[in-house]
Residue, then its C-alpha position, 0 to 999 in steps of 0.5 A: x186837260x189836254x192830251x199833251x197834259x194827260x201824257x205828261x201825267x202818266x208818265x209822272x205817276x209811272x216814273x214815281x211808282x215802284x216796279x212791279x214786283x215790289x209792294x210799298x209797305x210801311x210798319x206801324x211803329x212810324x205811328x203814334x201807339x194811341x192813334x187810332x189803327x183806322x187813321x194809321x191806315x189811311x194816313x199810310x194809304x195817303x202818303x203812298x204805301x199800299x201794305x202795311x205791317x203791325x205789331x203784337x203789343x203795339x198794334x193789338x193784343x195777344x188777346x184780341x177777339x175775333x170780331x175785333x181782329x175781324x174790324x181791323x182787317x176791314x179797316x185796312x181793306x176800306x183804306x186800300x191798304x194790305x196787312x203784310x205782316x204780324x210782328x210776334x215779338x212782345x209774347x216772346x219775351x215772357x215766353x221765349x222759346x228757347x227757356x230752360x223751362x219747358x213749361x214756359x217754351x209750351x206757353x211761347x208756341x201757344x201764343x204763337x199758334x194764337x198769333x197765326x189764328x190773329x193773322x188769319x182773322x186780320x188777313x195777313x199771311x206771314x208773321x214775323x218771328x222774335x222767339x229767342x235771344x241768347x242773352x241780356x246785355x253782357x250776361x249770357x242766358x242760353x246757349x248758341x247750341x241749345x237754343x238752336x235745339x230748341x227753338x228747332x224743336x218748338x217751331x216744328x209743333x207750330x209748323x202744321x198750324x201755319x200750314x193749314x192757316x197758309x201763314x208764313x212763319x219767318x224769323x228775322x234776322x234781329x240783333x239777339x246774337x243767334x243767326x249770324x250769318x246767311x249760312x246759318x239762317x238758311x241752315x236754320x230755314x232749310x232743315x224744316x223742309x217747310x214751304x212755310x217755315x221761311x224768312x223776314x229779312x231786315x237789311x240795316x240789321x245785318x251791316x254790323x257783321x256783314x252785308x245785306x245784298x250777301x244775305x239777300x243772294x244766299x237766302x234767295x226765295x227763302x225771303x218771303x218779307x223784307x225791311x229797310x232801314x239805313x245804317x251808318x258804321x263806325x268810323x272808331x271816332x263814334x258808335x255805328x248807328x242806324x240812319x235816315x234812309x238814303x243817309x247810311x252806308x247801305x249799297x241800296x243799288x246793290x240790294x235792289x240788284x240782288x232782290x232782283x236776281x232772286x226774283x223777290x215779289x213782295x212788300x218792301x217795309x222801312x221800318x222807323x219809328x215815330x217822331x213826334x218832331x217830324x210830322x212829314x216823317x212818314x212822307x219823307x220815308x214814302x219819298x226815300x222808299x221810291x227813290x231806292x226801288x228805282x234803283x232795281 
């Protein structure tokens, strides 16, 4: 290779990799479930993302052994890959932290405290959080109001948890009809007064009642995660609906403004699903990723 060669190609891999501040990261949900997680990884470290983030329920389960956790987070090591973050979701539909029954909110911060101890075993520092929604279709199960207390309340007992373990706990803004607004999610956040007590935010989630480059400005260094995903909205013809990256109406020049001026470090994950029809989905997502993060 000549010198001429040599420059050429560092100025290429330069142009192609994110800022510095960002960390390209992938969910695991753009896998198959019965893939093994070590492939998954590797598969992931190939395509150009250096973190990756897994689910309870899709990735492992709530009862995993710490010799099992331990291999998984060697795993990921061995393939250059960092695991950013733990969905906790899936135990929170059994247990909802927000039920009438105390007893079944007990056993929601339970499996949240198992989650932080997974997170420690696996080498993630933050967990994403889906504890509550307000109700199932049109029928209305819990109150805005209540569920506002109570999920206050039962957080708090897991909060010194999450401290000594150094795991973040970070609601996301998910379409469960609770948290709004970016004014309502840094209410929620800031009344904990806890560095670790903070916040996922998604950006297509929140394009049917607002936008995202707002919520990134009023959220600021609350934002310890983030999601891409693209969303298309309504033109009355058909139903708003979430896309392709680069194919909604997310103003991503906009957003990577706003990351910017909060100063956010961290890992930026598209969350997308697998699609057995599309083997170059994942390489097409890591293509999407870097053009967007020029952007900043």
């Amino acid at each position: 290779m000549t010198r001429r060669d040599l420059l050429w190609t560092t100025c290429v891999a330069a142009a192609a990799a994110p800022p510095s501040q960002f960390v390209k990261g992938i969910c695991s949900i753009i896998f198959p479930k019965e893939m093994p997680r070590e492939q998954a990884f590797k598969q992931a470290k190939e395509a150009g993302f250096d973190a990756i983030e897994l689910s309870i329920g899709y990735d492992l389960e709530l009862d995993i052994s710490p010799v099992d956790a331990k291999r998984l987070r060697d795993a990921a090591r061995d393939a250059g890959i960092t695991i950013a973050t733990l969905w906790v979701s899936e135990p929170f539909q059994k247990y909802p932290l927000n039920s009438d029954d105390a007893a079944v909110r007990e056993k929601g911060v339970d499996a949240l405290r198992r989650a932080i101890g997974i997170a420690t075993e696996i080498g993630c520092e933050a967990l994403l959080l889906y504890p509550v929604r307000l109700g199932s279709g049109p029928r209305l199960q819990y109150g805005y109001e209540v569920t506002w207390q109570r999920l206050t309340a039962e957080l708090k007992k897991a909060i010194p948890d999450a401290e000594r373990a150094r795991v973040y706990l970070n609601p996301e803004n998910v379409w469960n009809k609770f948290l709004l607004s970016p004014l309502e999610m840094r209410s929620f956040v800031d009344q904990f007064h806890s560095p670790w007590l903070q916040t996922h935010f998604d950006a297509g989630n929140v394009m049917q009642y607002g936008y995202p480059e707002d919520w990134i400005l009023t959220l600021g260094p609350r934002i310890k995660r983030i999601h891409f995903k693209d969303y298309k909205l309504s033109n009355r013809a058909e139903q708003g609906h979430f896309a392709d990256l680069l194919e909604g109406d997310v103003n991503w020049k906009a957003v990577m403004a706003a990351l910017v001026k909060i100063g956010y470090r961290g890992p930026v994950s598209p969350e997308i699903s697998y699609d057995p029809k599309d083997p170059e989905k994942i390489r097409k997502v890591s293509a999407a990723l870097d053009k967007i993060l020029a952007l900043a």
